[in-house]
C-alpha positions in Angstrom: 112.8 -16.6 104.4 115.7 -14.4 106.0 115.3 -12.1 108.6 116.1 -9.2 106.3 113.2 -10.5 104.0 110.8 -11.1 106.8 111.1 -7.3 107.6 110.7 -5.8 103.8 108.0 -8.5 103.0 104.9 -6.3 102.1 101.1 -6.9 103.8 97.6 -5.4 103.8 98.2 -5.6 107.5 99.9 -2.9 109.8 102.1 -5.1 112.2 102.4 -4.6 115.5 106.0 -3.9 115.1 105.5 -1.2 112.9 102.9 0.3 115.2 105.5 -0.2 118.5 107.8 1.8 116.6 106.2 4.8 116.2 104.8 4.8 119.5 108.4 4.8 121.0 110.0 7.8 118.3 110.5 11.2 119.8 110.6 12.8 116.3 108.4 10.7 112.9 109.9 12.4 110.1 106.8 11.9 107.1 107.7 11.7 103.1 104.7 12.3 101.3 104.0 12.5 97.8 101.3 12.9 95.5 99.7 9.3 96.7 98.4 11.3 99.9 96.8 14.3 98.2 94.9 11.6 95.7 92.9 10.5 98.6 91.4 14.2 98.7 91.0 13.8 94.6 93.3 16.0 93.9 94.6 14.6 90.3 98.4 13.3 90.2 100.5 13.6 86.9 99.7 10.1 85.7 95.6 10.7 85.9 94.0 11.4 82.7 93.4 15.6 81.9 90.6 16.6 81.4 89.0 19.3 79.3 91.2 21.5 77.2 93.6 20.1 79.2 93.7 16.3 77.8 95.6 17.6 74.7 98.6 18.4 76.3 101.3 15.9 78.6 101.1 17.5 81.9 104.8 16.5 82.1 105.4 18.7 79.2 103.9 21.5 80.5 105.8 21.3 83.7 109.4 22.5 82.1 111.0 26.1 82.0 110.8 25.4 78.1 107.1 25.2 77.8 106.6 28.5 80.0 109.1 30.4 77.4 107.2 28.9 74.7 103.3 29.7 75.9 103.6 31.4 79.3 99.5 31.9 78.9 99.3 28.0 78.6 101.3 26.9 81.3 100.1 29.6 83.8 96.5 28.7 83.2 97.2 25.6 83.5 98.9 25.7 87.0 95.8 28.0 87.9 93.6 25.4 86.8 95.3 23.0 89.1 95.2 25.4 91.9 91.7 26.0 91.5 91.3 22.3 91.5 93.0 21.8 95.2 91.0 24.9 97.1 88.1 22.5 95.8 89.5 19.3 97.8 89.4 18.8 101.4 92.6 16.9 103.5 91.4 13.7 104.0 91.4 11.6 106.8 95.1 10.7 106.6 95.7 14.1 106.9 94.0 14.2 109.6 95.4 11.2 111.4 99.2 13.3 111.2 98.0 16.4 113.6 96.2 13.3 115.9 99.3 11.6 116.0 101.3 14.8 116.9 98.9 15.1 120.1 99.7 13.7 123.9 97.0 11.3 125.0 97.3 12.8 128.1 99.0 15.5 130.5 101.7 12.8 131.2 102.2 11.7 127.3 105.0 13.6 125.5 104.0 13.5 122.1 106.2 12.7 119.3 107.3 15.6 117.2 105.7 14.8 113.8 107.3 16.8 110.7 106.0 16.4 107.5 108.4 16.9 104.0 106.0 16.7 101.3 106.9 16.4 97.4 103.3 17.9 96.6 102.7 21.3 95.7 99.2 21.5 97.3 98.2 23.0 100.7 96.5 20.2 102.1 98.5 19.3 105.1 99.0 22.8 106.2 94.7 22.9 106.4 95.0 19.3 108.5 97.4 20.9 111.2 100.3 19.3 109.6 103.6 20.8 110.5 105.3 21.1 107.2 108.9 21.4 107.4 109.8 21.8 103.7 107.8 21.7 100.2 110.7 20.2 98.2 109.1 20.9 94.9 107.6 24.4 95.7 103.9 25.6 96.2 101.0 25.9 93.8 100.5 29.1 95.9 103.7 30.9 96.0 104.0 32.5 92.4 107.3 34.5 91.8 108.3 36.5 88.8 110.2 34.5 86.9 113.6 36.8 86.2 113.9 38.4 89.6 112.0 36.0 91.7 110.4 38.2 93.4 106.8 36.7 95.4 104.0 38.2 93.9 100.4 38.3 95.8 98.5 40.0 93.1 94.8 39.4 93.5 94.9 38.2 89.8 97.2 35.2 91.1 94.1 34.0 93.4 93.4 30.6 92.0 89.6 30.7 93.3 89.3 33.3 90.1 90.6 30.0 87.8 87.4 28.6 87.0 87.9 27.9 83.2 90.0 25.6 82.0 91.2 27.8 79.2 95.2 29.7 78.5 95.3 33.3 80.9 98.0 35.7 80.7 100.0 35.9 83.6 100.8 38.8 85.8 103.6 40.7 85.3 106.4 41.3 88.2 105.7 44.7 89.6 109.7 45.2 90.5 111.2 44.3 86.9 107.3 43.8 84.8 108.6 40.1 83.9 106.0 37.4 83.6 105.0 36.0 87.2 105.4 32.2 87.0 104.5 29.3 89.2 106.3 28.7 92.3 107.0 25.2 91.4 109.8 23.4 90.8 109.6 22.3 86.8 111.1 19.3 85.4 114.8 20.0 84.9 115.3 22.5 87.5 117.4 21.9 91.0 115.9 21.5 94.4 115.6 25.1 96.2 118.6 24.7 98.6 116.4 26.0 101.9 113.6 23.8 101.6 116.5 20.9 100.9 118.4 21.7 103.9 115.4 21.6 106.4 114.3 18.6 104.7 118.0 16.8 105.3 118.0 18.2 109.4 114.6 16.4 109.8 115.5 13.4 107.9 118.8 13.3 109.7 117.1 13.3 113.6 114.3 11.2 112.7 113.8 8.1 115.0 112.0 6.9 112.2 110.6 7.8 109.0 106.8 7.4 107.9 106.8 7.3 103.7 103.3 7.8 102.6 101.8 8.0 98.9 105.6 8.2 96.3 106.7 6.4 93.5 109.9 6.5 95.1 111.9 7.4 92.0 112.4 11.2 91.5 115.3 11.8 92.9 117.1 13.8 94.6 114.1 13.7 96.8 114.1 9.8 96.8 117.3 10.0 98.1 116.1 11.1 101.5 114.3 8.0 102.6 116.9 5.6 101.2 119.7 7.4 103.2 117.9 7.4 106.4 117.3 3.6 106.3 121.3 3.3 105.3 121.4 4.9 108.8 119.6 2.3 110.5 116.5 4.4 110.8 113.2 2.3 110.4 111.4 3.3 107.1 107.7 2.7 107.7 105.6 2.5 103.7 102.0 2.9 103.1 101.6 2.7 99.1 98.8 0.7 97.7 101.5 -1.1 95.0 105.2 -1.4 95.2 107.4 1.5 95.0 111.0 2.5 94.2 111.3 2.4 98.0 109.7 -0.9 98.6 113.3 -2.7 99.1 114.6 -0.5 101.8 111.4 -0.1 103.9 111.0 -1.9 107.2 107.9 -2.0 106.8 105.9 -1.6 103.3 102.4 -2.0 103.8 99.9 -2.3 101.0 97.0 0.7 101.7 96.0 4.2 101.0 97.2 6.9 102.9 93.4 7.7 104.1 93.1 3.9 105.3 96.2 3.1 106.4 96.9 6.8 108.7 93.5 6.9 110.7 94.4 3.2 112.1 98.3 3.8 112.4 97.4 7.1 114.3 94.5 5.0 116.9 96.8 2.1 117.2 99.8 4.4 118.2 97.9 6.6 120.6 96.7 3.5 122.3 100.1 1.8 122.7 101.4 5.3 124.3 98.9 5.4 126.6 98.8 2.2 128.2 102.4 2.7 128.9 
């Protein structure tokens, strides 16, 4: 076995090496996709649907083409889904990211932990979690979807979503379009703010934490492979390979609600007995 293998070779285990380096970064850049909100059971694209729901692809409903087609459909839809994550709690690798951001004592300068998250949920931001960007838009920032104007009508609450059934959506009070998601659908471009903030963090990472993705939507993908063409250490926690597998330093086989609470201990530790 190489040396370059050696590093890449995936284990159950967290090494020590892994551990040592995060305990000496001054900024953890974390990449997390929908692996990490599954731990709270907050269904990803691949899981089954449920309900009215199971008759339709969620990857078809997810397109610019399917709102013009059934706006009712796809909005009650995405409110279902809403409804769905103010039911879910962050779990315990959310969690473990504020810890990790925290000195162990008054002589401890804590990393700065960012998060850039591919999910569309609210989860880390209810953990602590300092969320740089939200590459793929919110579940809770509808817009209108000619002027894109945000809309905060109370009939946009998604605690009000309790049916799994089509609902009209609101119309834009500024130009009386339909409101629509604040997602990013299949087929559109990256919002260029939330991109930009996510490149500065990925750019002054000391190294990178990649949590829960497949690894192969891109451009977001892109991010983590970059950094490690930098020289930065990429650090995986998937519970089966990924398209980012090959350029990790480490990829370690667990859950993100496993594999965080121990990474986040084992961190603190080696900081303080410095």
């Amino acid at each position: 076995m190489t040396y370059d293998d050696a590093l890449t070779t995936p284990d159950a285990q967290i090494p020590q090496a892994a551990i040592d380096t995060l305990a000496g970064a001054e900024w953890i850049t974390v990449f997390t996709g929908a692996g990490m909100s599954a731990d709270s059971g907050v269904p990803t694209f691949r899981d089954a649907q449920t309900g009215l729901w199971e008759n339709f692809d969620a990857e078809q409903l997810a397109t610019p083409q399917a709102f013009n087609a059934d706006p009712a459909l796809v909005w009650g839809w995405y409110q279902w889904r809403a409804h769905l994550v103010r039911q879910a709690a962050p779990n315990a690798g959310h969690l473990a990211l504020s810890t990790l951001a925290e000195p162990t004592d008054e002589a401890d300068d804590a990393p700065s932990v960012m998060v850039v998250t591919q999910n569309v949920d609210d989860l880390h931001e209810r953990a602590g979690n300092t969320v740089v960007s939200h590459l793929h838009g919110s579940l809770f920032a509808p817009r209108c979807s000619r002027c894109g104007h945000p809309y905060e009508g109370r009939d946009a609450d998604p605690t009000t979503a309790t049916d799994e059934r089509p609902v009209e959506p609101p119309a834009c009070p500024i130009c009386l379009s339909p409101v629509r998601p604040g997602v990013v659908w299949f087929g559109e471009p990256l919002p260029a703010e939330p991109w930009a903030r996510a490149e500065q963090v990925f750019d002054v990472a000391d190294a990178v934490l990649v949590v829960g993705t497949s690894g192969i939507v891109y451009p977001a993908a892109a991010l983590p492979e970059r950094a490690a063409n930098r020289g930065i250490p990429i650090i995986e926690l998937n519970p089966e390979p990924s398209g980012l597998s090959s350029v990790a330093t480490h990829s370690i086989r667990t859950t993100a609600a496993r594999g965080l609470p121990e990474i986040a201990e084992r961190v603190r530790a080696t900081r303080r007995n410095r």
